[in-house]
N, C-alpha and C positions, 0 to 999 in steps of 0.2 A: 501357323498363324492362329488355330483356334484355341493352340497351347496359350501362349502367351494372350491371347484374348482371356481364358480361364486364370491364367494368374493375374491380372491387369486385379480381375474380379475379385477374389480372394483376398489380393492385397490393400484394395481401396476398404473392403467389407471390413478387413484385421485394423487397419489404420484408422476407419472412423471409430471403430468402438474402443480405439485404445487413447484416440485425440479428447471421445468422450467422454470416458474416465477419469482424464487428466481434469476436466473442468471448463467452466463456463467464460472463460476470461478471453477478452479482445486480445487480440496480436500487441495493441497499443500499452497493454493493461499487466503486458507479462513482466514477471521479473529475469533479471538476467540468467539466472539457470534456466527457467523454465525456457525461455527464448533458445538456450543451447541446445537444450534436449528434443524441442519442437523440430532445431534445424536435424539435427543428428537422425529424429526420426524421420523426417521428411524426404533424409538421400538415404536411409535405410533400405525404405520404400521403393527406392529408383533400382536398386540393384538386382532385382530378384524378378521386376517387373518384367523387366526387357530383354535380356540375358538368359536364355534356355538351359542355359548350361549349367547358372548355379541353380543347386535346389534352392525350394519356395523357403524352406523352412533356416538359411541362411540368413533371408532377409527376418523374418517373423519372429524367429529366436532372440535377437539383439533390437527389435521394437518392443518386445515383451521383456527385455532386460531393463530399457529404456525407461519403459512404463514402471516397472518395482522400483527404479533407482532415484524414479519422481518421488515416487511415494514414501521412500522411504528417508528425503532427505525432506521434504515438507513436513512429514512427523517429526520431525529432529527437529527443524525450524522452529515450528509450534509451539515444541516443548520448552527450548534452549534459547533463551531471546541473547543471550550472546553470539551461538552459533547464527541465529538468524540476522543477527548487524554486521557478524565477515561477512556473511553469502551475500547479505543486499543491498549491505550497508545501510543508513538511518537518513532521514528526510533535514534538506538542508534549508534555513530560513536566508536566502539570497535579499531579501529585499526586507527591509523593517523599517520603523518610523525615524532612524538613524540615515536610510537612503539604502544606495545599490552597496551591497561588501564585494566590492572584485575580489578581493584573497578568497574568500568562499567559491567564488565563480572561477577564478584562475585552479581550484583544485577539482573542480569538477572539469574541467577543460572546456568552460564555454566562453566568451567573452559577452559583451553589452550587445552586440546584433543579435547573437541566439536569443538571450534573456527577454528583447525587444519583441522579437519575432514571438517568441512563447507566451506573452503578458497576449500580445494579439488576439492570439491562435484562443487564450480565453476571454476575452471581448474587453480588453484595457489596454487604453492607446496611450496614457503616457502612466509613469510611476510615481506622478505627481498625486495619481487618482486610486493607488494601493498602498494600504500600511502595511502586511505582511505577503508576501513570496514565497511558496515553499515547494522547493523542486525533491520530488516523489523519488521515492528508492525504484517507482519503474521510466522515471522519466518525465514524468508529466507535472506541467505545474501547477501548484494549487495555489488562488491568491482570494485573498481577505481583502476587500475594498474599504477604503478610509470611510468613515461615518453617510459625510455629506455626497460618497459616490456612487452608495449601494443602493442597489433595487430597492424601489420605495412598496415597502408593503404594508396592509392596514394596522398592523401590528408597531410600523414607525412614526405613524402618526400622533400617536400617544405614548411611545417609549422611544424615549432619546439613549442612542445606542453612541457607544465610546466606543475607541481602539484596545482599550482594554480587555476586550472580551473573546479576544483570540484563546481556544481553552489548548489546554497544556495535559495530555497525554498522561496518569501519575499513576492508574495500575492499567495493565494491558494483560487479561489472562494471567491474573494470580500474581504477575510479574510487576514489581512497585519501581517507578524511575524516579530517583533522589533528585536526579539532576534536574526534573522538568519541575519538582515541586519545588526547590531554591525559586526559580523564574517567577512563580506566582507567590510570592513572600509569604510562602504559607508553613507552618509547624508540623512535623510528621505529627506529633499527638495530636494535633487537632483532625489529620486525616482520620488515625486510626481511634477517636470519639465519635467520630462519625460513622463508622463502620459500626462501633457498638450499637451505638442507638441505631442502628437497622439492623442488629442482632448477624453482621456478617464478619466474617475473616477474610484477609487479604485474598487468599485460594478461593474466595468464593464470588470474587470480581471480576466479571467478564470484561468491564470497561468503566474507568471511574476519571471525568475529564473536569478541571479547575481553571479557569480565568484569574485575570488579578484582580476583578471586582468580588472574587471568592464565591462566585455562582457556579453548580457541578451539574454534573449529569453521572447517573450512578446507573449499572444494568449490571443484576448480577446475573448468574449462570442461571439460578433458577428464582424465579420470580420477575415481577416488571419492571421496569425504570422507574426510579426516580428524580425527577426532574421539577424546576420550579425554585428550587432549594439551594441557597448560602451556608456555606460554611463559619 
């Protein structure tokens, strides 16, 4: 008994500090690896727990494998924003000022009651009162309310806000997506003007995000935001 009471101990000790290396992220917030590895660690855990017989280090060995195999597929992620669209795939816009896309929803395998239930579950009771929908590569959805539906803040008072202003993703760490700047009818050279005149290089953009009113948000790796600024 006080055997298995001593590994109980050991393996909770091994488990928290390898759950906490992993990172700071809600169960809700995981992506689909990481949710696999969580589980795999979790009956890893069980094995070694309760069972006298196998050694401790059966269990330990393969959470510590677990743990490098996190790691060393999120530096891939990071790096390879292709490898990171197989593994998580890319954020889907289900809802836009065109209405609901079911072909978009039929290939994620949800129909109109999920998508109902989820506009809720973020405080939007019909889809009359959302211009854009965007269901998250971990699940969750993210929704843009129409003009006349968003939280009124002092800031609306005096600046009338459009649907237009949904921003569009166009470099993500170094990495430039074509596709998101066609959306905003904007000219790569005018991206990469812009970049000059802040004396930066594509590599040196931790996040540079464009509407189709051509307002950005610019954070490079080293230095502050800029923000405020049309293109």
């Amino acid at each position: 008994m006080l055997t298995v009471f001593l590994r109980s101990i050991i393996t909770y000790i091994f488990l928290l500090f390898i759950m906490r290396l992993m990172g700071k992220r809600q169960l809700s917030e995981l992506q689909p690896f990481e949710f696999v590895i969580t589980l795999i660690v979790a009956e890893l855990a069980c094995i070694p727990m309760s069972d006298t017989s196998i050694p401790l280090s059966y269990g330990i060995i393969p959470m510590f494998t677990m743990f490098i195999l996190h790691i060393l597929i999120t530096k891939l992620a990071s790096k390879n924003h292709k490898f990171n669209r197989f593994l998580n795939g890319v954020p889907v816009v289900v809802i836009s000022p065109r209405g609901i896309d079911h072909r978009l929803l039929d290939k994620l395998d949800m129909n109109v009651t999920d998508l109902l239930h989820a506009l809720r579950a973020a405080g939007y009771f019909s889809p009359e009162d959302v211009a854009y929908a965007i269901m998250e590569t971990n699940g969750t959805l993210s929704v843009l309310p129409k003009a006349g539906c968003a939280p009124l803040t002092p800031k609306d008072l005096s600046v009338e806000v459009d649907e237009s202003r949904m921003p569009y993703p166009i470099i993500c760490e170094g990495a430039f997506f074509t596709e998101n700047l066609l959306l905003t009818g904007t000219e790569e050279s005018a991206v990469d003007a812009l970049l000059e005149r802040h004396g930066l290089r594509r590599e040196d953009v931790l996040l540079l995000t464009l509407d189709k009113a051509k307002k950005l948000y610019l954070q490079p790796f080293v230095g502050d935001a800029v923000t405020g600024e049309t293109l």
